[in-house]
N, CA, C and O atoms as a GROMACS GRO file, in nm:
protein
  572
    1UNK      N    1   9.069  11.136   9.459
    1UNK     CA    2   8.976  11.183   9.358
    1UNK      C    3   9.056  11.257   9.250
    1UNK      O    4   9.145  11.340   9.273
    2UNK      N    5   9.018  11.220   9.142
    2UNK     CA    6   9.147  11.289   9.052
    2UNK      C    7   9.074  11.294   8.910
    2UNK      O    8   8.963  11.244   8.922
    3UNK      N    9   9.095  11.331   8.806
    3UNK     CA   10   8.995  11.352   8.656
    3UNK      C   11   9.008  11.231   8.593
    3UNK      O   12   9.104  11.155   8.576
    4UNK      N   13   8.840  11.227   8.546
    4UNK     CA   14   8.860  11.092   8.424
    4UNK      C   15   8.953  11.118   8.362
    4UNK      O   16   9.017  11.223   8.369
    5UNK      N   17   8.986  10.981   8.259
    5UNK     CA   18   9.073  11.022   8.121
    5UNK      C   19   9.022  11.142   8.006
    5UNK      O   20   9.092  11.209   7.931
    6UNK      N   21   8.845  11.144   8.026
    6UNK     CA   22   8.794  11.242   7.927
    6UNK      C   23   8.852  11.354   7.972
    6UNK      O   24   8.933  11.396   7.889
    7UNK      N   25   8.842  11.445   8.104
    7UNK     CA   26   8.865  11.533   8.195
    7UNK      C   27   9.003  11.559   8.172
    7UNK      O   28   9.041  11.671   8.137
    8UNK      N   29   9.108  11.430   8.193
    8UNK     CA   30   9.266  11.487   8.192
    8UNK      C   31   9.296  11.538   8.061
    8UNK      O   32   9.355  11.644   8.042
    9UNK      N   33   9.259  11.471   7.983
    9UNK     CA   34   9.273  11.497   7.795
    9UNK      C   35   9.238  11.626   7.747
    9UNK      O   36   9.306  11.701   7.678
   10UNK      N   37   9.099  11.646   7.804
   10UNK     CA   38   9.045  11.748   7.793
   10UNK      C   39   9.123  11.899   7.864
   10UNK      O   40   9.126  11.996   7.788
   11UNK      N   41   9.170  11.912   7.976
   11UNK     CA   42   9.239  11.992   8.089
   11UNK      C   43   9.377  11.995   8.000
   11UNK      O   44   9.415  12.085   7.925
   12UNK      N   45   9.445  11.862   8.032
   12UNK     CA   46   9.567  11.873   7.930
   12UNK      C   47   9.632  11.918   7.874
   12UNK      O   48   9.751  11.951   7.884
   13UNK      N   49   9.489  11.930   7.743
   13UNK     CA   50   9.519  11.942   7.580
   13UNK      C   51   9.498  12.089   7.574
   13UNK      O   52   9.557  12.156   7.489
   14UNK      N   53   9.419  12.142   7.660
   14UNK     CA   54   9.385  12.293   7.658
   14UNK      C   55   9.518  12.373   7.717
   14UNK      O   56   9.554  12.485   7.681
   15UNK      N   57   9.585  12.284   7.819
   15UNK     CA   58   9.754  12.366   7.852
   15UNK      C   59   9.828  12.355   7.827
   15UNK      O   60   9.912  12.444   7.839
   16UNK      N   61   9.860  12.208   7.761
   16UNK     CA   62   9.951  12.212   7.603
   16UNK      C   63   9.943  12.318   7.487
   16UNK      O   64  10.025  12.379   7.418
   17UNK      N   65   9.825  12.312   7.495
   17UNK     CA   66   9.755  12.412   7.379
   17UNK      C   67   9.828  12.575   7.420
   17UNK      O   68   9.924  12.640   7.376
   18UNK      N   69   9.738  12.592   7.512
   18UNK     CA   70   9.791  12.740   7.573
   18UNK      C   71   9.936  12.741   7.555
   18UNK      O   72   9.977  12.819   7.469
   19UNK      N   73  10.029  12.667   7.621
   19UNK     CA   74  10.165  12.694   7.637
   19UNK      C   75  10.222  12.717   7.510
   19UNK      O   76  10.305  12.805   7.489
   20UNK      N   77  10.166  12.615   7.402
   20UNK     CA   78  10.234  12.617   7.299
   20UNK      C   79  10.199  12.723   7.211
   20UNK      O   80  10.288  12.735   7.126
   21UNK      N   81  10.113  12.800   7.196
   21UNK     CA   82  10.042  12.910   7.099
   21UNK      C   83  10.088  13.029   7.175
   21UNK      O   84  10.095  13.134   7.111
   22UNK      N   85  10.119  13.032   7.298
   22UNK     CA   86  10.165  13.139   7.398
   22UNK      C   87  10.354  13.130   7.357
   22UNK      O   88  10.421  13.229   7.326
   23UNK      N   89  10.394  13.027   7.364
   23UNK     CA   90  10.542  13.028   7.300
   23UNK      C   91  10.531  13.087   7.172
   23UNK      O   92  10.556  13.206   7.155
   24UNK      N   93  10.496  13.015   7.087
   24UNK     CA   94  10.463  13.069   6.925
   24UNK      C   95  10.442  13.209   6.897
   24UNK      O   96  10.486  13.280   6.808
   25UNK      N   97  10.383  13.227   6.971
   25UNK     CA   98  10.320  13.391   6.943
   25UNK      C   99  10.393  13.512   7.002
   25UNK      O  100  10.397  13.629   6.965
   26UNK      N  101  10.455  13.444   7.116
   26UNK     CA  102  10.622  13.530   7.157
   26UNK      C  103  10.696  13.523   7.068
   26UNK      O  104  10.752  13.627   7.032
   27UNK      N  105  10.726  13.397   6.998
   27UNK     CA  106  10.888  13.408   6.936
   27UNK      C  107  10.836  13.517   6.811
   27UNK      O  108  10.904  13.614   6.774
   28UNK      N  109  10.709  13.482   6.758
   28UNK     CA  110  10.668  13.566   6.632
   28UNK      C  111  10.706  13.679   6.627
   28UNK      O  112  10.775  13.736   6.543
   29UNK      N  113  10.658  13.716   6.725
   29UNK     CA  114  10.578  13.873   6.784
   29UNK      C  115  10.698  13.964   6.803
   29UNK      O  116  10.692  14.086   6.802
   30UNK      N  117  10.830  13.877   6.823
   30UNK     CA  118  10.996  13.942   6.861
   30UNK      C  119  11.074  13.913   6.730
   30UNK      O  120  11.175  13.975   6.696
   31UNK      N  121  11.031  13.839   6.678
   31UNK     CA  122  11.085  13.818   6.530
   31UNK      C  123  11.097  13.903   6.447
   31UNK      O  124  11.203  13.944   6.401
   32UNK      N  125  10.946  13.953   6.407
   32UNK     CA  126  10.875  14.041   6.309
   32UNK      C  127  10.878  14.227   6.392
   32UNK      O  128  10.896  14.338   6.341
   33UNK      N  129  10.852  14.184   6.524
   33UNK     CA  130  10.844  14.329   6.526
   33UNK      C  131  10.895  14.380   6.686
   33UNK      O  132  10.868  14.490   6.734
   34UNK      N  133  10.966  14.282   6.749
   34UNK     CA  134  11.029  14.342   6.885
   34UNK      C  135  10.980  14.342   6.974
   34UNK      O  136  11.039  14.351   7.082
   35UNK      N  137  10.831  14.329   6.961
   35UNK     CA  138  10.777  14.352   7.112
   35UNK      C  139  10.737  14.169   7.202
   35UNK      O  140  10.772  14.053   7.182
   36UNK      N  141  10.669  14.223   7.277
   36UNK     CA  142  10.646  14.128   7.383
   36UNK      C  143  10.452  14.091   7.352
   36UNK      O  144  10.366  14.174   7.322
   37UNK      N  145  10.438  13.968   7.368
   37UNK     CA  146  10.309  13.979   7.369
   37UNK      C  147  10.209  14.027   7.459
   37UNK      O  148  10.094  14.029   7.417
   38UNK      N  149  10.232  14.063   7.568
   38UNK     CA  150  10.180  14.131   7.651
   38UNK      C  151  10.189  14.287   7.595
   38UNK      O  152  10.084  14.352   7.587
   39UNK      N  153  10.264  14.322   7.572
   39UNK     CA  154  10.312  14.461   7.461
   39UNK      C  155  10.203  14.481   7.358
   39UNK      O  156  10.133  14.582   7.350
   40UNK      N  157  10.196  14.365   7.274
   40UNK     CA  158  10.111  14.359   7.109
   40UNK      C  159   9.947  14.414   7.217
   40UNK      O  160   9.884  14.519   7.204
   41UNK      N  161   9.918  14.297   7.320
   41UNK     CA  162   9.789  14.323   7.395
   41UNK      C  163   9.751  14.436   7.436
   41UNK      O  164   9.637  14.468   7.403
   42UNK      N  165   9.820  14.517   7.506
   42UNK     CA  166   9.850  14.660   7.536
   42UNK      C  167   9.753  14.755   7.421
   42UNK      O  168   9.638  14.801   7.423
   43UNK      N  169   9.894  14.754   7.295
   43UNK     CA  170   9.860  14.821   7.190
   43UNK      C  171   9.734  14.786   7.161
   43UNK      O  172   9.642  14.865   7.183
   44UNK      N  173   9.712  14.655   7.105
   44UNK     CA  174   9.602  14.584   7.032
   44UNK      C  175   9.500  14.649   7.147
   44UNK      O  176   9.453  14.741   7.080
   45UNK      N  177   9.454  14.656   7.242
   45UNK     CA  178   9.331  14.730   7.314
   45UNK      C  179   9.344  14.859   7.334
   45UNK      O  180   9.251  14.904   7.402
   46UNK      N  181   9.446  14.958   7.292
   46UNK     CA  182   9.430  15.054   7.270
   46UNK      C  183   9.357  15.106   7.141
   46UNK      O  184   9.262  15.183   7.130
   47UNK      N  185   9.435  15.037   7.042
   47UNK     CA  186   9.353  15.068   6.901
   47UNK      C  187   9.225  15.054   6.869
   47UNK      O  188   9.165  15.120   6.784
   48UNK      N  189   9.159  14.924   6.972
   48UNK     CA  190   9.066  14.934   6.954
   48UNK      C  191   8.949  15.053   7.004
   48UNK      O  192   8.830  15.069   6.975
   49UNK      N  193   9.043  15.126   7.093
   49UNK     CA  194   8.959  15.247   7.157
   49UNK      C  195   8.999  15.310   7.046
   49UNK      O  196   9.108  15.304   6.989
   50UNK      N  197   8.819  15.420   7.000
   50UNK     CA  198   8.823  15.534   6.974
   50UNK      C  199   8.936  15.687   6.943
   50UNK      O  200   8.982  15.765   6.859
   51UNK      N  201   8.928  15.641   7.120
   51UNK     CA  202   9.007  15.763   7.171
   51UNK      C  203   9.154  15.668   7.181
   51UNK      O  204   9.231  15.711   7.267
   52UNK      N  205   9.192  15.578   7.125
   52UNK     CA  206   9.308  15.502   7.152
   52UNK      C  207   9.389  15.562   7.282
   52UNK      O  208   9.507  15.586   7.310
   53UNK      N  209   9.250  15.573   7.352
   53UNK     CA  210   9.295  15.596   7.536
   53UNK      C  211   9.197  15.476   7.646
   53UNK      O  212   9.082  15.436   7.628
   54UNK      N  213   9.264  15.452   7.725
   54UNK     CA  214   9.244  15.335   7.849
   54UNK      C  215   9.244  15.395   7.990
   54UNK      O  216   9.304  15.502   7.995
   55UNK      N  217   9.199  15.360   8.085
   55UNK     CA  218   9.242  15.381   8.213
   55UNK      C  219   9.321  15.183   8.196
   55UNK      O  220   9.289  15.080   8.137
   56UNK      N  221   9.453  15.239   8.305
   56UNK     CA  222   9.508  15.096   8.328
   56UNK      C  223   9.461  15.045   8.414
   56UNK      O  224   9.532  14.958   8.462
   57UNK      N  225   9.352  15.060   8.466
   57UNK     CA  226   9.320  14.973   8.567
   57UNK      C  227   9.222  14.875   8.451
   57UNK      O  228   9.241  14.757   8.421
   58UNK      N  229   9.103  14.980   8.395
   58UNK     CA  230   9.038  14.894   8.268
   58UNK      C  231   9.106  14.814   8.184
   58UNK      O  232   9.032  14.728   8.138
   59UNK      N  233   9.281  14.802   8.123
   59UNK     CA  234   9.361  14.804   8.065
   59UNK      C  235   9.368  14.630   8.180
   59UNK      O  236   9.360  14.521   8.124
   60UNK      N  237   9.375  14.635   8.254
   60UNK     CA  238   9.394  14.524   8.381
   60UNK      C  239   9.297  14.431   8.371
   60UNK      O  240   9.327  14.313   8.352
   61UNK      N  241   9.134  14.482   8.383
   61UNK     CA  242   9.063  14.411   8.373
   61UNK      C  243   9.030  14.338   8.232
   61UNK      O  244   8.944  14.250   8.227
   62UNK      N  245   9.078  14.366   8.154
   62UNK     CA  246   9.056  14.311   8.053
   62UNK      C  247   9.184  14.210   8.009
   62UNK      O  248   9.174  14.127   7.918
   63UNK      N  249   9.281  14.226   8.075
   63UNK     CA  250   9.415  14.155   8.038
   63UNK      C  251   9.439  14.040   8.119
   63UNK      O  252   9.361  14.034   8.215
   64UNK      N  253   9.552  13.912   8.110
   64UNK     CA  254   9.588  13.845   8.203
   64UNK      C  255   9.694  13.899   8.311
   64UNK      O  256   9.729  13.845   8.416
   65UNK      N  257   9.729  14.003   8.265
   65UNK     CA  258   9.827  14.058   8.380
   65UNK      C  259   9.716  14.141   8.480
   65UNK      O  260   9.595  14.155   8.461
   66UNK      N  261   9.819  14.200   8.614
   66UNK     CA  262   9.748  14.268   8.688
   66UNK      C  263   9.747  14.401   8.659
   66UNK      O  264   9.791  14.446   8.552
   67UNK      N  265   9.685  14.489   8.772
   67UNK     CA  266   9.738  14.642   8.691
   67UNK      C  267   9.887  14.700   8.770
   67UNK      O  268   9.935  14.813   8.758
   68UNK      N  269   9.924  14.622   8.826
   68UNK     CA  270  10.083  14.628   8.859
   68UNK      C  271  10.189  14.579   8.733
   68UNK      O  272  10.303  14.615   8.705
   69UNK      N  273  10.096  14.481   8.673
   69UNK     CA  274  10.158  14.454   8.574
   69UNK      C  275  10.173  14.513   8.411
   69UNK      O  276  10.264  14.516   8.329
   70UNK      N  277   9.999  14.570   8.415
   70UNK     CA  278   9.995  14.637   8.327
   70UNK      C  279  10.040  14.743   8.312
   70UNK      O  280  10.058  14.769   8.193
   71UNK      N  281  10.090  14.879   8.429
   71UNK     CA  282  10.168  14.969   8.455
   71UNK      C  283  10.271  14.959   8.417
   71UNK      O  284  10.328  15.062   8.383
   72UNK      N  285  10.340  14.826   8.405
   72UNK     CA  286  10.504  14.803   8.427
   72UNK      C  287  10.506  14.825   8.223
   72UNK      O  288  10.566  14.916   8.168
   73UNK      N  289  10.448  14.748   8.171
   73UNK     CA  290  10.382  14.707   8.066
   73UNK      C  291  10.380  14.901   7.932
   73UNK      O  292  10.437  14.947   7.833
   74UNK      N  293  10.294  14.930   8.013
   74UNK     CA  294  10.262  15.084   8.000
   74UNK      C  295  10.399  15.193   7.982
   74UNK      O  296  10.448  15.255   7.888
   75UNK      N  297  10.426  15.178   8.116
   75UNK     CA  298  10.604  15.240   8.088
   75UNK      C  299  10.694  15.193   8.024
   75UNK      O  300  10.777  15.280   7.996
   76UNK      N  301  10.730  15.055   7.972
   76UNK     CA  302  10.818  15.016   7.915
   76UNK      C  303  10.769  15.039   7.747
   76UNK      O  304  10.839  15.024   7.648
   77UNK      N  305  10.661  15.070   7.753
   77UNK     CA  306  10.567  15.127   7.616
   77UNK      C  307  10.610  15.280   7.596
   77UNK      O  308  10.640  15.322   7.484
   78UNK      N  309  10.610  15.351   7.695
   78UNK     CA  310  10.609  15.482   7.695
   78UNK      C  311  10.782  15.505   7.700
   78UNK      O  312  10.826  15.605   7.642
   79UNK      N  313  10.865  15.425   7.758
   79UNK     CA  314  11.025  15.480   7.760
   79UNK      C  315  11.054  15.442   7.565
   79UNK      O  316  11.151  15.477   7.498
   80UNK      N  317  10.948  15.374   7.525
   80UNK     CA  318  11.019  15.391   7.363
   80UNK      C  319  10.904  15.490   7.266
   80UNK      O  320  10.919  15.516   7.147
   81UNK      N  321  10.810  15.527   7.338
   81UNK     CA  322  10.730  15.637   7.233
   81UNK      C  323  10.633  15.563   7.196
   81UNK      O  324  10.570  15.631   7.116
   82UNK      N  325  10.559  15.411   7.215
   82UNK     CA  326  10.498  15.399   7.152
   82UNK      C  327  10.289  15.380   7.262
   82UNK      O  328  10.186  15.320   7.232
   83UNK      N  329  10.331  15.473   7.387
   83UNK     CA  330  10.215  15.510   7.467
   83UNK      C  331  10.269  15.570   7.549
   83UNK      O  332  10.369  15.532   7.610
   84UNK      N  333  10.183  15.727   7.570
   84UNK     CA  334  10.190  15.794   7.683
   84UNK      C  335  10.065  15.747   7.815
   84UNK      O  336   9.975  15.664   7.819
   85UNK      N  337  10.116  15.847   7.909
   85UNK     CA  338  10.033  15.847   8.017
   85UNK      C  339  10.012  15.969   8.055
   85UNK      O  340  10.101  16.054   8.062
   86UNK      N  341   9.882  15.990   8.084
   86UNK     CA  342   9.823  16.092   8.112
   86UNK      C  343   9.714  16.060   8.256
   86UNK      O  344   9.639  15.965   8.274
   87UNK      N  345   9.740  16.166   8.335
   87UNK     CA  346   9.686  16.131   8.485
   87UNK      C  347   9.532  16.153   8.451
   87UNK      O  348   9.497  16.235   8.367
   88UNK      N  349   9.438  16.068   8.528
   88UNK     CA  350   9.285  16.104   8.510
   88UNK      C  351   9.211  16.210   8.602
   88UNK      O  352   9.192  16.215   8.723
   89UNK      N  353   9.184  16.275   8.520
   89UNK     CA  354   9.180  16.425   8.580
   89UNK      C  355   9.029  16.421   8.642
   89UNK      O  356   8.993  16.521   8.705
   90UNK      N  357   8.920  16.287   8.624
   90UNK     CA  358   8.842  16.234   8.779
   90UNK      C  359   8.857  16.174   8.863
   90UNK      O  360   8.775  16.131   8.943
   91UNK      N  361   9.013  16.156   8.857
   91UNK     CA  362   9.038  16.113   8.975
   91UNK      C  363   9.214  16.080   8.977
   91UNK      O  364   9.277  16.016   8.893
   92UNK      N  365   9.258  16.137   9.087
   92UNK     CA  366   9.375  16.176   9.079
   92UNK      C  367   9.451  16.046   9.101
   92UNK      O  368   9.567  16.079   9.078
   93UNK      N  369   9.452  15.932   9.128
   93UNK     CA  370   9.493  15.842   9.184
   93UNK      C  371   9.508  15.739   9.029
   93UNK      O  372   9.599  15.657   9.014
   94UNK      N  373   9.417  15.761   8.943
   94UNK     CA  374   9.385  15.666   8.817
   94UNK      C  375   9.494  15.760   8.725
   94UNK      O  376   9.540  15.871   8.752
   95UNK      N  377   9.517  15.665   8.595
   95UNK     CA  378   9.607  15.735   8.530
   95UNK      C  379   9.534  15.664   8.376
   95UNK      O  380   9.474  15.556   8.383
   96UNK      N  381   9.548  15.736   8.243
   96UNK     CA  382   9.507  15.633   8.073
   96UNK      C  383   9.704  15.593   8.023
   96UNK      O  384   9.816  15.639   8.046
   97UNK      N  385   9.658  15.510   7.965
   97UNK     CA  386   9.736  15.476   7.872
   97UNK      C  387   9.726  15.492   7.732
   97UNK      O  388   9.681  15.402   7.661
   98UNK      N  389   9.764  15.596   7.692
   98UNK     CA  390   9.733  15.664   7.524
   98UNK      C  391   9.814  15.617   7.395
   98UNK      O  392   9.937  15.607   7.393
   99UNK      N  393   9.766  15.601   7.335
   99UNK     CA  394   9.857  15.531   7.185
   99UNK      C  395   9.907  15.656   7.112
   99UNK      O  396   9.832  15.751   7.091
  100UNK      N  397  10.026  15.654   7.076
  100UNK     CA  398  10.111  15.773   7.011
  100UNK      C  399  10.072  15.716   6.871
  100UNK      O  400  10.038  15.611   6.818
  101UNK      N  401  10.098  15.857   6.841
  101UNK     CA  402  10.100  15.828   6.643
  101UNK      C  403  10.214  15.713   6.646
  101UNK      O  404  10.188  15.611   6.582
  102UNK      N  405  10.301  15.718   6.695
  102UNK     CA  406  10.413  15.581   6.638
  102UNK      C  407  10.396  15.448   6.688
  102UNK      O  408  10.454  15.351   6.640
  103UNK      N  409  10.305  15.443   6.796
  103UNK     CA  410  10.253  15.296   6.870
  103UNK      C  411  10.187  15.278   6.744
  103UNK      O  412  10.230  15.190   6.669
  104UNK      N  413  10.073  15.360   6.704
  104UNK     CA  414   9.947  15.357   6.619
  104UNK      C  415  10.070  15.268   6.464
  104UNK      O  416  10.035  15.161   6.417
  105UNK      N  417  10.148  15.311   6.435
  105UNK     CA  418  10.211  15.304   6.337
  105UNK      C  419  10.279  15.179   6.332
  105UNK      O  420  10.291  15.117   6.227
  106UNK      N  421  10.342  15.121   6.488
  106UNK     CA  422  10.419  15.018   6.502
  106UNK      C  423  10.305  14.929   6.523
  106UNK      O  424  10.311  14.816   6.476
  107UNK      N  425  10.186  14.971   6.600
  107UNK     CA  426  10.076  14.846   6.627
  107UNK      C  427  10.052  14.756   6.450
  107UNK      O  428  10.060  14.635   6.425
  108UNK      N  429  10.018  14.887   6.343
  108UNK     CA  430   9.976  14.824   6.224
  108UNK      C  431  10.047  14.752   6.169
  108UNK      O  432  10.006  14.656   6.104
  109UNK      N  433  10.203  14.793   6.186
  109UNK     CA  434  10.285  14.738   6.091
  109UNK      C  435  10.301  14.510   6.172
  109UNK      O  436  10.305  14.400   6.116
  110UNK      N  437  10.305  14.565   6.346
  110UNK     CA  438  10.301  14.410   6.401
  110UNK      C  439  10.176  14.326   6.359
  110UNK      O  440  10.181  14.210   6.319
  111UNK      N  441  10.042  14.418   6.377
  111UNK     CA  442   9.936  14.337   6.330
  111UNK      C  443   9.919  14.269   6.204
  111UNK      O  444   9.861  14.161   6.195
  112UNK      N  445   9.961  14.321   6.124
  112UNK     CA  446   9.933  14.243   5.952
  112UNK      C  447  10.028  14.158   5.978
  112UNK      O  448   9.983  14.043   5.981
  113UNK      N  449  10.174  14.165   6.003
  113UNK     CA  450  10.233  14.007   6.039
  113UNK      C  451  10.196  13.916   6.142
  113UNK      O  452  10.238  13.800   6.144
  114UNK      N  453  10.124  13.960   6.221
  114UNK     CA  454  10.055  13.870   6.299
  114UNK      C  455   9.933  13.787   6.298
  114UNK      O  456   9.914  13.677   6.351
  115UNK      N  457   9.836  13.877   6.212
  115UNK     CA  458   9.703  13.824   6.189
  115UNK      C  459   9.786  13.756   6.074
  115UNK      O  460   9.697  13.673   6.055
  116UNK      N  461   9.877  13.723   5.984
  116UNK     CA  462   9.912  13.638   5.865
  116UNK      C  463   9.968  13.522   5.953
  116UNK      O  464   9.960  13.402   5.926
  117UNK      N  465  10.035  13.584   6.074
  117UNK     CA  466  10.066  13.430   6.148
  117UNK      C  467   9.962  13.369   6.240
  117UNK      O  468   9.981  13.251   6.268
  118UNK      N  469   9.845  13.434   6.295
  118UNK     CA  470   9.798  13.367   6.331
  118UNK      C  471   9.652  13.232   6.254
  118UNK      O  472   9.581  13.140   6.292
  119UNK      N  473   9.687  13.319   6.119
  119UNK     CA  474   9.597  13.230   5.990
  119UNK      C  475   9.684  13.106   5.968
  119UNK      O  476   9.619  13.002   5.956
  120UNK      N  477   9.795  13.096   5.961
  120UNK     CA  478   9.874  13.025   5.957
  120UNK      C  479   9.899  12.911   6.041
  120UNK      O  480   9.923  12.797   6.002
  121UNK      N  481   9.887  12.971   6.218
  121UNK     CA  482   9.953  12.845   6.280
  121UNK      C  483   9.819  12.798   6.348
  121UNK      O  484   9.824  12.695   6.416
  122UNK      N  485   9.696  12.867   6.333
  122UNK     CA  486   9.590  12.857   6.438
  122UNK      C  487   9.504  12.835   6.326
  122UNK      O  488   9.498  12.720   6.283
  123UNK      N  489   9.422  12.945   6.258
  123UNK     CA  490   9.291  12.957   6.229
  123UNK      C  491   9.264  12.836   6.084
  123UNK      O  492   9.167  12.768   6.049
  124UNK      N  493   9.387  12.852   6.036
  124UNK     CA  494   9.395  12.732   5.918
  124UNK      C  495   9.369  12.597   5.941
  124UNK      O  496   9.340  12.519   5.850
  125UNK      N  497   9.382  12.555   6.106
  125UNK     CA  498   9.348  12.385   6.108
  125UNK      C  499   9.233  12.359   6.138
  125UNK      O  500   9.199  12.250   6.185
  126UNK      N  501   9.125  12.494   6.106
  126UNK     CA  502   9.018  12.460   6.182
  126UNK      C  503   8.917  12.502   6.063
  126UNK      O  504   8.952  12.597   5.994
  127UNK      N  505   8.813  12.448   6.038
  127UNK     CA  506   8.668  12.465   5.928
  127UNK      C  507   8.608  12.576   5.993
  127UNK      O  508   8.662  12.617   6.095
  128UNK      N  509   8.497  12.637   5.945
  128UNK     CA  510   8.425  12.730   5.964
  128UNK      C  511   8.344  12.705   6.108
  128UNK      O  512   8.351  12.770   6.212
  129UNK      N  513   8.265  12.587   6.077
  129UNK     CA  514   8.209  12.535   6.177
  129UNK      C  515   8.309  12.510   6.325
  129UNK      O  516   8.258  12.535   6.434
  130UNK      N  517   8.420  12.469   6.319
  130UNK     CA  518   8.484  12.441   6.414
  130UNK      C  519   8.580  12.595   6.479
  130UNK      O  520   8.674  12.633   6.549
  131UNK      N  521   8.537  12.611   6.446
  131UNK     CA  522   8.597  12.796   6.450
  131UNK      C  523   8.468  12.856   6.505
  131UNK      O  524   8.490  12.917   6.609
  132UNK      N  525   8.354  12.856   6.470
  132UNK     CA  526   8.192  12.894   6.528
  132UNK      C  527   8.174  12.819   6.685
  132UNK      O  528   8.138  12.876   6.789
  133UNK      N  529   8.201  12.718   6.672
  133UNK     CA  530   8.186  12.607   6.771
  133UNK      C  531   8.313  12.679   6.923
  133UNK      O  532   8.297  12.712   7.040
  134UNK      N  533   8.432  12.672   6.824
  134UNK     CA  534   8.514  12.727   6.946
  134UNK      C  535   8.478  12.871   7.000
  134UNK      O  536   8.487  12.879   7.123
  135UNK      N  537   8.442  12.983   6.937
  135UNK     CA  538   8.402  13.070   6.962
  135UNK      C  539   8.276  13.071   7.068
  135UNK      O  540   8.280  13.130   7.176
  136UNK      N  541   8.188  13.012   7.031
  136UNK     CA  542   8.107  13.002   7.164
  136UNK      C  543   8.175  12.894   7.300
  136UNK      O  544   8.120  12.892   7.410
  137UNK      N  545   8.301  12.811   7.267
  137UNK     CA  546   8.343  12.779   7.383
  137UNK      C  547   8.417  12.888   7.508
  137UNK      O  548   8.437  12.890   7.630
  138UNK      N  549   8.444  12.984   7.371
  138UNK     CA  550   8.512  13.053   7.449
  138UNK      C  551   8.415  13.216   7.542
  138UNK      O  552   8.444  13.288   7.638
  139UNK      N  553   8.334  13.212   7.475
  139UNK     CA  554   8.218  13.297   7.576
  139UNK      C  555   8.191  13.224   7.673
  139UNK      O  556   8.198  13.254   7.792
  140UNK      N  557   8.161  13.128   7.627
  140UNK     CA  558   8.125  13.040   7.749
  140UNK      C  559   8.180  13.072   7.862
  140UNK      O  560   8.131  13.130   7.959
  141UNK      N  561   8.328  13.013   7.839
  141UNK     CA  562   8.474  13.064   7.923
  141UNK      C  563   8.436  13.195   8.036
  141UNK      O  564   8.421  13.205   8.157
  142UNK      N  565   8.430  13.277   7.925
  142UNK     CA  566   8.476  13.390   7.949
  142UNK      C  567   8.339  13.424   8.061
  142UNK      O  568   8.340  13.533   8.118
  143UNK      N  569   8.241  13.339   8.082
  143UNK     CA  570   8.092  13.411   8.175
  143UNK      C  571   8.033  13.494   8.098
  143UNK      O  572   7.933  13.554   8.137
   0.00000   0.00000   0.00000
């Protein structure tokens, strides 16, 4: 038992896809500004907090890494200044991951070269409609 041709094409083209936009967006991402894309992800969901603070376990659930991974992730953030950690004081065992004024500073400066590359290698081959269309594929996805 094995996938139609619609099914393999379909499966395929989506991990071609992945691999190749997942390469792309590493080499960018170290080009322009040093970090790792798992790094940019980090930052990029910190900023979007308020309090540009996380628990890493939340930091986990929202990421493809684990929170073993996201920890590792966290400190190698924090040995250059650009996120501290601070223990969660409801509960001693949990710890946040906080965005420093200079993460905050290095996040902006990676994001504008990034959102220019990702108009570029992604959002440009696609119409409005087909950009609407993928967007609900990807809720879908997501449950």
């Amino acid at each position: 038992m094995g996938f139609s041709k619609i099914e393999q094409d379909a499966w395929g083209g989506f991990l071609g896809a992945y691999a190749y936009i997942n390469r792309i967006v590493e080499e960018d991402l170290q080009e322009h500004s040093r970090i790792t894309h798992v790094e940019f992800e980090v930052l990029l969901r910190l900023s979007w907090e308020e309090s540009h603070r996380l628990r890493i376990h939340d930091l986990a659930a929202q990421s493809i890494l684990t929170r073993s991974g996201v920890s590792r992730v966290v400190e190698r953030l924090e040995k250059v200044g650009l996120v501290k950690r601070e223990e969660a004081s409801e509960d001693r065992r949990g710890a946040y991951a906080v965005l420093t004024d200079e993460g905050a500073a290095r996040f902006q400066k990676a994001a504008q070269a990034h959102m220019s590359f990702v108009r570029q290698k992604f959002l440009s081959l696609f119409n409005d409609e087909e950009l609407k269309q993928m967007s609900g594929y990807w809720k879908r996805l997501s449950g």
